[in-house]
TORKOLLO-26320 format. One record per residue (C-alpha): y, x, z. Coordinates in steps of 0.25 Angstrom, whole numbers, padded with zeros to 4 digits, always signed. Layout:
<rs>
YXZ ...
</rs>
This chain:
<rs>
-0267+0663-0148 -0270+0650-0142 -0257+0643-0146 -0258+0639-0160 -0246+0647-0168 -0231+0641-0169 -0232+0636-0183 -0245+0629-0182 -0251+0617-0173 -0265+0615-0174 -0277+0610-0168 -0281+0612-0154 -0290+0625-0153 -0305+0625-0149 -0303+0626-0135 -0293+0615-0135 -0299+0607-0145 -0311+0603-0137 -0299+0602-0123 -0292+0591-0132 -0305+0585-0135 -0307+0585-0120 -0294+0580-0115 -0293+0567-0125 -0308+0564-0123 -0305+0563-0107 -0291+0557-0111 -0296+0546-0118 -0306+0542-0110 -0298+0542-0095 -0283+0538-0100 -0281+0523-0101 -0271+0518-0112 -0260+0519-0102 -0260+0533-0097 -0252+0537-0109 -0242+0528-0106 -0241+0527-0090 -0241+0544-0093 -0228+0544-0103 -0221+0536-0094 -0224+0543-0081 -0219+0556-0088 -0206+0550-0096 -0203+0545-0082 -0203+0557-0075 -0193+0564-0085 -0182+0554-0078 -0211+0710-0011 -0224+0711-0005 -0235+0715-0014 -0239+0701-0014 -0227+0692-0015 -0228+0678-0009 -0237+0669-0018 -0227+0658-0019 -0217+0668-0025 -0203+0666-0020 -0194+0678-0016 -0188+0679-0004 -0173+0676-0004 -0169+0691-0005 -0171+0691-0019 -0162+0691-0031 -0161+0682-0039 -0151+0680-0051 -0154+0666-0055 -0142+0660-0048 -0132+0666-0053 -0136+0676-0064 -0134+0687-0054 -0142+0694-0044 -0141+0688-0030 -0150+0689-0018 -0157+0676-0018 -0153+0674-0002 -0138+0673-0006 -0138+0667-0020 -0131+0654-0018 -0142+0645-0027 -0156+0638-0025 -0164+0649-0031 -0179+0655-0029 -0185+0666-0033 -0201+0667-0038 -0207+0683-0039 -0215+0686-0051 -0226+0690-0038 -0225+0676-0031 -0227+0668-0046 -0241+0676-0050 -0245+0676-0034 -0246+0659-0036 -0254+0660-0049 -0246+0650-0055 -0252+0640-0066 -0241+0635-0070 -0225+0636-0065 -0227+0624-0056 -0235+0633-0047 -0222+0645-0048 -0212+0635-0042 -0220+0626-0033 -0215+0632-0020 -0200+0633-0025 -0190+0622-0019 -0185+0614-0029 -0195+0619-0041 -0206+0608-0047 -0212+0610-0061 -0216+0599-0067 -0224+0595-0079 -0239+0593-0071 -0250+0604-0074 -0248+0607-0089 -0240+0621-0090 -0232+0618-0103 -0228+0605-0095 -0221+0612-0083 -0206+0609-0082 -0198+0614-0072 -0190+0606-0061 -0178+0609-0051 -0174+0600-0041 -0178+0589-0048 -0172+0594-0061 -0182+0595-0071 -0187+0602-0086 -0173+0606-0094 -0165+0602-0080 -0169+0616-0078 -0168+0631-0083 -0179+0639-0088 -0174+0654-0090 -0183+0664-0093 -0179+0679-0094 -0165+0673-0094 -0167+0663-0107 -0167+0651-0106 -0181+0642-0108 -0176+0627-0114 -0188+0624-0119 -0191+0608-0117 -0199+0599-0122 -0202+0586-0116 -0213+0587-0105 -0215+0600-0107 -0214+0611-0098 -0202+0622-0099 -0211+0634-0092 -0216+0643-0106 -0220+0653-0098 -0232+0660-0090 -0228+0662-0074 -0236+0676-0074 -0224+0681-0084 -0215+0679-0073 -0207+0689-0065 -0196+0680-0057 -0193+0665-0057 -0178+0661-0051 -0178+0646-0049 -0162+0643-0048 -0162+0629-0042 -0149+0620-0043 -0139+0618-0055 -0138+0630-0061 -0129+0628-0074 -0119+0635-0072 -0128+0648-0075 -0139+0641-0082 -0132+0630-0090 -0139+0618-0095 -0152+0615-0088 -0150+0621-0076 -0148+0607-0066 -0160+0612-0058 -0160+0626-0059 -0165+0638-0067 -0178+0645-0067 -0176+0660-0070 -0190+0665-0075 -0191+0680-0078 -0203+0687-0084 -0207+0701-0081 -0206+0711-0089 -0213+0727-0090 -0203+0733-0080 -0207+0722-0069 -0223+0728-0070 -0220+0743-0073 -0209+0742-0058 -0199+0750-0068 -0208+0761-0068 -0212+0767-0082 -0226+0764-0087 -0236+0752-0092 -0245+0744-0086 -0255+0730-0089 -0256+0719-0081 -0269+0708-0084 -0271+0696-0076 -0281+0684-0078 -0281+0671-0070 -0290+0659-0069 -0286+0645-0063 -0298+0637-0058 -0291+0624-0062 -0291+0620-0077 -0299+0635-0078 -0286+0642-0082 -0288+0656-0086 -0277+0667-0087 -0274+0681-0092 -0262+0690-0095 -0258+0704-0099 -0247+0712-0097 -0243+0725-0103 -0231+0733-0097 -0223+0745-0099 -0210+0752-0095 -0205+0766-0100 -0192+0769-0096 -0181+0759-0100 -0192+0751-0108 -0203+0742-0102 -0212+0731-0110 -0220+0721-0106 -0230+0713-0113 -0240+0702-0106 -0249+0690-0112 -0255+0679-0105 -0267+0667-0107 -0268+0656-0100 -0277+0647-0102 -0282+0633-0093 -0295+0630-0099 -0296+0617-0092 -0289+0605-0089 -0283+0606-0075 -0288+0597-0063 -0280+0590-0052 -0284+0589-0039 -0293+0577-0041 -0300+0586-0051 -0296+0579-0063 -0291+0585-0075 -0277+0586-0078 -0281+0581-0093 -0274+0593-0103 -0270+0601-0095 -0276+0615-0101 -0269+0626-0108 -0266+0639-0113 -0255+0649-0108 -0252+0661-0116 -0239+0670-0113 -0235+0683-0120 -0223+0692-0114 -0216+0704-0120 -0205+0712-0113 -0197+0724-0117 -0186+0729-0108 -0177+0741-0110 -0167+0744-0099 -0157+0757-0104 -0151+0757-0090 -0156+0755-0077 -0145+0742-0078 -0149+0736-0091 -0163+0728-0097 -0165+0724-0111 -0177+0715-0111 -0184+0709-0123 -0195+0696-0121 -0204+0690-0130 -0212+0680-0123 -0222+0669-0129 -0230+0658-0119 -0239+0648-0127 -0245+0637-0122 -0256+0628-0129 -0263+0616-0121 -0268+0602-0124 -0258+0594-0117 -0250+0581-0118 -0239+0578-0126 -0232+0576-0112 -0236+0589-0107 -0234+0583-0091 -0242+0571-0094 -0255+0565-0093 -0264+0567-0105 -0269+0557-0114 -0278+0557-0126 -0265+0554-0135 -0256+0564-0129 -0263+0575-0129 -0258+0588-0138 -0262+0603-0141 -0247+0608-0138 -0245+0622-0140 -0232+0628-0134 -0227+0642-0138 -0216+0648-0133 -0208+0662-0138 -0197+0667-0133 -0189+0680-0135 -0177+0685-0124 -0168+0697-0124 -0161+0699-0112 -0152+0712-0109 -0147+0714-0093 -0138+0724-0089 -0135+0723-0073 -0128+0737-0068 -0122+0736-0052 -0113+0746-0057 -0106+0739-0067 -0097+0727-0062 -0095+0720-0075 -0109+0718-0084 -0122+0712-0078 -0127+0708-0091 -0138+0698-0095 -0141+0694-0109 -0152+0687-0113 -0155+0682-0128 -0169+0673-0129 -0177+0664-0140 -0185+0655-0134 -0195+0645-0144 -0204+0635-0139 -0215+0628-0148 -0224+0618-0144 -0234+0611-0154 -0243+0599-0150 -0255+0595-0157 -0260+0580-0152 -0274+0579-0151 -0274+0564-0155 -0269+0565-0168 -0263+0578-0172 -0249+0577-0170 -0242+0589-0170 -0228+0591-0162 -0220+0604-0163 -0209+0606-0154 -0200+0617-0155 -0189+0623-0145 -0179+0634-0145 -0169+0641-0138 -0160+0654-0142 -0151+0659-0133 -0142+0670-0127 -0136+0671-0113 -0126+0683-0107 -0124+0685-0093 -0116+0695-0086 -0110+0697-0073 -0097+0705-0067 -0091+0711-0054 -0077+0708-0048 -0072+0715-0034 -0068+0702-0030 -0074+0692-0019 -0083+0702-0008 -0087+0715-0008 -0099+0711-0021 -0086+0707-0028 -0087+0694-0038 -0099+0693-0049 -0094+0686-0063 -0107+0681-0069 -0104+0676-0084 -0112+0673-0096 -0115+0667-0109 -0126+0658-0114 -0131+0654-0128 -0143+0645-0131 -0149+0634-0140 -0161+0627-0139 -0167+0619-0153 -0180+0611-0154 -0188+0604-0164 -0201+0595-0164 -0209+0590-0174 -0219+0580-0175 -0231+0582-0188 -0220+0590-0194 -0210+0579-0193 -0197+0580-0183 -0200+0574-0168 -0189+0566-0162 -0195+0568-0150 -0193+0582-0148 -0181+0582-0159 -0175+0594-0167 -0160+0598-0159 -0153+0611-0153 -0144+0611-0144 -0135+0625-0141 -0128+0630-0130 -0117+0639-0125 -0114+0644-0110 -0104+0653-0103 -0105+0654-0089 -0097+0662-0076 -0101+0663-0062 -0094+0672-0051 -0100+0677-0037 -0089+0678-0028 -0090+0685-0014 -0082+0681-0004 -0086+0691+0008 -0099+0696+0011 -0103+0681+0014 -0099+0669+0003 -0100+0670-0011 -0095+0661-0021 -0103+0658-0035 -0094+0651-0045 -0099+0648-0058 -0098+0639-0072 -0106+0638-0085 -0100+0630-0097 -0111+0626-0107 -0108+0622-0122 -0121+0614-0128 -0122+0607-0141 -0134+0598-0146 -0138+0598-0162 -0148+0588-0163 -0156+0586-0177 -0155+0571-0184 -0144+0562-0181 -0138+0565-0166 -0128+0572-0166 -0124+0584-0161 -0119+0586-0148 -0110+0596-0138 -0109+0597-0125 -0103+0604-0113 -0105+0608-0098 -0099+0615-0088 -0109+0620-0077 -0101+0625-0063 -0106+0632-0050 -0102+0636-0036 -0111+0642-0026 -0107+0646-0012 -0115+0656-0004 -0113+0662+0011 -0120+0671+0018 -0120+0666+0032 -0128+0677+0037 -0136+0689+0031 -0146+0677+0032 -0141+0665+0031 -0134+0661+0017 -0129+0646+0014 -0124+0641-0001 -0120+0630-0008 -0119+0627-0024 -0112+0617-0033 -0117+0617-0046 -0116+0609-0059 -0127+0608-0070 -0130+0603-0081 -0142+0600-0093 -0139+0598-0109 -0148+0587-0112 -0161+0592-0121 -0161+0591-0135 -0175+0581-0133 -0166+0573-0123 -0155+0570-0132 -0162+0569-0146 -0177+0564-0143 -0182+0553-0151 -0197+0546-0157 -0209+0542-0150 -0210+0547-0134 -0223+0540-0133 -0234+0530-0136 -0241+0522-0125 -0252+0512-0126 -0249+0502-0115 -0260+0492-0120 -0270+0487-0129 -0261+0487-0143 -0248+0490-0135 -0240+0504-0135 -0229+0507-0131 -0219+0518-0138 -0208+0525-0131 -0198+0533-0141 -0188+0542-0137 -0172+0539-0137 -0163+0550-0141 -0152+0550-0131 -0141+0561-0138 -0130+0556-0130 -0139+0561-0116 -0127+0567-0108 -0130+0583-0101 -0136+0582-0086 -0127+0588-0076 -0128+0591-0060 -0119+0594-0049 -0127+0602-0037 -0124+0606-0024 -0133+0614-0014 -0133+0620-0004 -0141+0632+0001 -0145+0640+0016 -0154+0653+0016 -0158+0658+0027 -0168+0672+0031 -0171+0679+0042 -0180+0693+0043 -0189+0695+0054 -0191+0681+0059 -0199+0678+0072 -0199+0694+0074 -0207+0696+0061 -0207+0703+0049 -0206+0688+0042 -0193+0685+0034 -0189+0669+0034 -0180+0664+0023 -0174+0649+0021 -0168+0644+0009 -0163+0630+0009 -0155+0622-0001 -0150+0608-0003 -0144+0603-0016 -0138+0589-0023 -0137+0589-0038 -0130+0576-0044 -0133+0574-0060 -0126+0568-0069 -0134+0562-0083 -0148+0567-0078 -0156+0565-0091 -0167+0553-0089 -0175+0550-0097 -0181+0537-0097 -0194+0530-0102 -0194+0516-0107 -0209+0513-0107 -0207+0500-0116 -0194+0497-0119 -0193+0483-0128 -0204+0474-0134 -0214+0479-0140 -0217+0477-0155 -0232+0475-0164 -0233+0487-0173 -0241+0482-0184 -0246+0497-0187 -0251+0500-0175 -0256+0486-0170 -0249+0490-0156 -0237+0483-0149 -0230+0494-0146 -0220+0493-0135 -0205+0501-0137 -0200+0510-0126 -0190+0523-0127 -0188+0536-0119 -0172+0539-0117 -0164+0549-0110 -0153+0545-0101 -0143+0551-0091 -0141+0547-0077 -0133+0553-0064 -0143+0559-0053 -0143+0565-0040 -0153+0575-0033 -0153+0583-0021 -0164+0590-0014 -0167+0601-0004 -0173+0615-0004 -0178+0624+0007 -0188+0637+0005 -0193+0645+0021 -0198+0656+0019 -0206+0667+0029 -0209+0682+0024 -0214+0694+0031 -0225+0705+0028 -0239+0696+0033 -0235+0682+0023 -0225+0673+0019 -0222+0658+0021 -0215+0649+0012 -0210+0634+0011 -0199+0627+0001 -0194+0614+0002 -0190+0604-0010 -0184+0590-0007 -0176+0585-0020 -0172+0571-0022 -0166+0563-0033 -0160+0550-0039 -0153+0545-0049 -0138+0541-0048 -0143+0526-0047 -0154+0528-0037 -0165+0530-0046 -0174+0541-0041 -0177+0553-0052 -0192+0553-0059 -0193+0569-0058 -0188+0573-0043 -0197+0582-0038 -0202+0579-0024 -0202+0587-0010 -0210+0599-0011 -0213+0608+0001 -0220+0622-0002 -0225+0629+0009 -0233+0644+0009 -0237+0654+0016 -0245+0667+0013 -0250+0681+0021 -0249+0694+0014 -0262+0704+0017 -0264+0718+0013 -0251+0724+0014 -0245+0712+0006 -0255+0715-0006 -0264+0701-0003 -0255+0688+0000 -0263+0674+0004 -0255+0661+0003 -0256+0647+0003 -0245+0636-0002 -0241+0621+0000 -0234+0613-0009 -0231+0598-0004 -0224+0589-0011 -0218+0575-0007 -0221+0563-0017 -0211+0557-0028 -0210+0542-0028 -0196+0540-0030 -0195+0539-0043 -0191+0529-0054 -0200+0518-0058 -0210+0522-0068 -0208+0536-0065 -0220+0544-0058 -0220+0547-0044 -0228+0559-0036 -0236+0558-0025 -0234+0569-0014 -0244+0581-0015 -0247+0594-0007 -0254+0607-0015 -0260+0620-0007 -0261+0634-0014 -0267+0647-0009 -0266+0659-0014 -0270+0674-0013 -0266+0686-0020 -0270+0700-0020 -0263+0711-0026 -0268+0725-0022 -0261+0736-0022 -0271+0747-0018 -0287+0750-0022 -0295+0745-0032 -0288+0733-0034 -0274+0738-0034 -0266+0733-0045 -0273+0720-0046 -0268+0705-0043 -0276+0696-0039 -0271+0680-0035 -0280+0670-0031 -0274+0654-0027 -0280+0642-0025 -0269+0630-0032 -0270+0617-0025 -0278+0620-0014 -0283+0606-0010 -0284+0601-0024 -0273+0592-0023 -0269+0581-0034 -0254+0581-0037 -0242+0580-0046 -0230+0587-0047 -0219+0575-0049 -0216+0571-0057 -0228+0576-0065 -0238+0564-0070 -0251+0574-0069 -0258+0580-0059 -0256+0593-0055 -0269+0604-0055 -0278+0603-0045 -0285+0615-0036 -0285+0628-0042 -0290+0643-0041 -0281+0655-0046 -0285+0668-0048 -0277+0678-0054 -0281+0694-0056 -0271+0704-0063 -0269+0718-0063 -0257+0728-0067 -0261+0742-0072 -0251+0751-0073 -0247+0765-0078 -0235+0767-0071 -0224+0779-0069 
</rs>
């Protein structure tokens, strides 16, 4: 294994032995005595089908989605901002990390720069744990600051719904920007439900930092029974460039995922499934895994992920009163960091149990569906601990917190036309923090309404209020110690600490949107489809968690052990009222020759003062368009994604110059002759070599780039 076991950190290997040597030799002698600082305060700052789908992987709006509303609904009259990503459409773009899945998507940005284990998901300018992660229905919690929530592999992938919008009254905490909803295939997805086995090998190469892939996957189905088992490696070899053709300084690592599914389904209605699931990542990185690297930051950082889920469905037309879902999970992140410097060694560790039960009814009242009763329970604690050399680090410091949720939701029909979705969550939390804070309790009720009304078979409007609300982190509340050391000067340093802040109040929004689709078949006498999906929305928020980084915060003081004046300065949490408010819009074009695309972002936001926000993604426009060739089996593409600048921000925080960024892309999947059977992908990332960042990340995104993918399925099917 390339990741050093749980229970031991050791020295970098051979390989990365001689990388480390690399990066501190090139560190020490290009980054002057400043970069550290002007770096840890940039960052702080900026924490105030056809055969061959469309390569950028949204389904049309006559999908079903359940996200929403924990029930199955046609996407074109679900009355919520939701978008729905194909297993086909994520592989088709060769992703190298999940930046590249939700770059098209209105209202998406992921953040965190080039580093995979940095990337942090964003919604509407609600960032990291403002978000839900759930994956195969559990919950992912896992956060650690400046470092990425995604502990996963995209090719494991089989759909992603991205609920955008204040979605606690199904989700509960977290859920002020929305909810992604990952699902992993499983053995019956590659069989097609017909009894047999089959393989599927895959290798990949990225041109840029000489990134080299492969994966196995092993798959069965007999009967009621299907298993699937798959492995994957991904390593980048070499630090990545930007488009100036300079390297992003530690910026290579290692990837490996294992999967293992076994499903039983005793009834045509019913599906047991059982996952075990590891995803390892080992790389030299900073410290600060989204920031620029120096030769004192630097740290072999392994992070290993295991995770084990039950989940039981029962979902039967027939039956009016049990639509069942029950999922049970254990989810365990560890992540060890070996700096290079002098040896230091930082544990951290973060887990989450829980148990969540869901089921729905069916009433003859309301229109001729009748009224659907969605109800459920949810259970789950997350604890963590971090050590320093052994001995307990405040900055990451030992506390659990547990929570208890009930939640109802009813989808009322009044005619063939409007339907009405009422619904509340009420969520019980209690913090138990180590040492001397004291304990806490807490409370939050989370309602909804949404409104829908099928104007036409083809025009729907809707409209949504909706509360939310986040439970402060455990690291939030209870962080304390050294944040960091800067050297500003000659014999001058300046050291920032943390302030606990336990008394930090939950963060709650009130949203309203509104919402327009439009389709028409045939257009312009064609066989091309069109489909229009706007939305606009206003989320005011009440005791928005801020943090703030004093750089120096006093006079400084001559320690006589160190020979340095070392200058005070503190990193605090604090809450503060703000408003944001943005606009969405996604066209799209369909017919048997191509497809055309574009999607819209404009998000705006301030603080209840004046003061602009540090983190607001800016405008984005995405534009595609592809032809399909061979009876669908060859699609060519090419996308766009434009971004406005970010200059409006608070002083000291980082702003972002605007940027445009071309793809093109080619896939080939045959399905008769020699090469039936066989994928193959080829995409050019960053076409003009362009040098840009994704606000409001402080490093550089990676420059031009060649992706080739081969894989192919053999299969032995009934």
């Amino acid at each position: 294994m390339f990741c050093p076991p749980v229970n031991a950190v050791r020295p970098p290997g051979p390989r990365l032995a001689r990388t480390a040597q690399t990066v501190l030799a090139v560190l020490a002698l290009s980054s002057p005595a400043t970069t550290r600082a002007e770096t840890d305060a940039a960052v702080s700052a900026q924490s105030d089908a056809a055969v061959a789908a469309p390569p950028i992987g949204v389904v049309t709006l006559g999908a079903v989605v359940v996200s929403a509303t924990r029930t199955e609904r046609e996407q074109f009259t679900t009355p919520a901002a939701v978008s729905l990503l194909s297993r086909e459409g994520i592989q088709s773009t060769q992703p190298y990390g999940f930046q590249d899945v939700f770059e098209t998507i209105p209202g998406i940005n992921v953040q965190g720069g080039p580093r995979r284990i940095a990337e942090e998901p964003a919604i509407r300018g609600f960032a990291d744990e403002q978000v839900v992660i759930r994956l195969d229905g559990t919950r992912q919690n896992f956060n650690k600051a400046h470092g990425g929530r995604f502990l996963l592999d995209p090719d494991l992938i089989r759909s992603i719904e991205v609920l955008r919008g204040a979605s606690s009254a199904v989700y509960g905490s977290g859920a002020l920007g929305g909810v992604f909803v990952i699902e992993t295939v499983n053995g019956r997805d590659l069989t097609g439900g017909r009894s047999g086995f089959g393989t599927r090998l895959k290798g990949s190469h990225q041109s840029n930092g000489d990134e080299w892939g492969g994966s196995a996957i092993a798959y069965a189905q007999a009967g009621a029974f299907d298993i699937l088992g798959s492995y994957l490696v991904r390593d980048v070899r070499e630090d990545l460039e930007d488009g100036r053709g300079d390297p992003i300084a530690a910026t290579q690592d290692e990837i490996g995922e294992g999967l293992f599914k076994f499903g039983f389904e005793p009834g045509r209605r019913q599906r047991i499934e059982l996952t075990f699931d590891r995803f390892e990542n080992q790389g030299i990185n900073p410290t600060n895994a989204n920031a620029v690297a120096t030769p004192t930051n630097v740290v072999d950082r392994s992070t290993e992920r295991d995770s084990a889920r039950f989940r039981y469905r029962f979902d039967d037309p027939a039956n009016r009163w049990l639509n069942l879902d029950l999922a049970a999970y254990s989810n365990n992140v560890d992540t060890d960091e070996f700096r290079l410097t002098d040896g230091r060694v930082d544990r951290t560790r973060f887990e989450t149990r829980g148990l969540e039960i869901t089921n729905s009814s069916r009433f003859g009242i309301g229109g001729t569906g009748g009224t659907r009763l969605t109800y459920g329970i949810e259970l789950y604690g997350d604890e963590q601990s971090g050590t320093r050399d052994g001995a307990n680090r405040p900055q990451f410091p030992d506390a659990e917190v547990d929570y208890r949720a009930g939640f109802i939701q009813a989808e009322i029909p009044f005619g063939e036309r409007v339907s009405m979705i009422p619904g509340v969550r009420y969520d019980e939390f209690e913090y138990a923090p180590a040492g001397a804070f004291p304990g806490r309790d807490e409370d939050s009720v989370s309602p909804r309404l949404a409104i829908g009304w099928s104007a036409t078979d083809d025009v729907y409007l809707w409209t949504e209020y909706a509360e939310a609300f986040r439970a402060p982190s455990l690291t939030e509340l209870y962080a304390d110690g050294l944040h960091f050391v800067a050297p500003i000067g000659p014999g001058q340093i300046v050291i920032n600490e943390f302030v606990p802040t336990p008394d930090l109040l939950p963060e709650e929004s009130s949203q309203f949107q509104a919402g327009l689709r439009w389709r028409r078949a045939s257009v312009f006498g064609s066989d091309l489809d069109l489909e229009l999906d706007v939305t606009a929305w206003t989320s005011d928020v009440k005791n928005f968690v801020d943090q703030t980084v004093i750089f120096i915060s006093g006079p400084p003081a001559f320690n006589p052990i160190t020979q340095a004046l070392e200058f005070p300065g503190i990193t605090t949490n604090s809450n503060v009222d703000a408003e944001l408010k943005g606009f969405e819009a996604t066209a799209r074009l369909e017919g048997r020759v191509g497809w055309a695309q574009a999607a819209l972002t404009a998000i705006d936001g301030e603080s209840a003062d004046g003061q602009d926000l540090a983190s607001v993604q800016p405008d984005r426009v995405a534009l595609g368009a592809g032809v399909y060739l061979l009876n669908g089996a060859l699609s060519v593409g090419a996308e766009l994604i434009a971004s406005s600048d970010r200059r409006d921000v608070p002083e000291g925080a980082l702003a972002t110059p605007g940027h445009g960024k071309t793809d093109v892309f080619l896939n080939w999947l045959p399905d008769r002759g020699l090469l039936s059977g066989f994928e193959l992908r080829l995409a050019l990332d960053n076409v003009f070599d362009k040098n840009y960042r994704i606000h409001p990340n402080g490093i550089n995104q990676p420059g031009r780039s060649i992706r080739l993918t081969v894989a192919k399925d053999l299969q032995w099917l009934d």
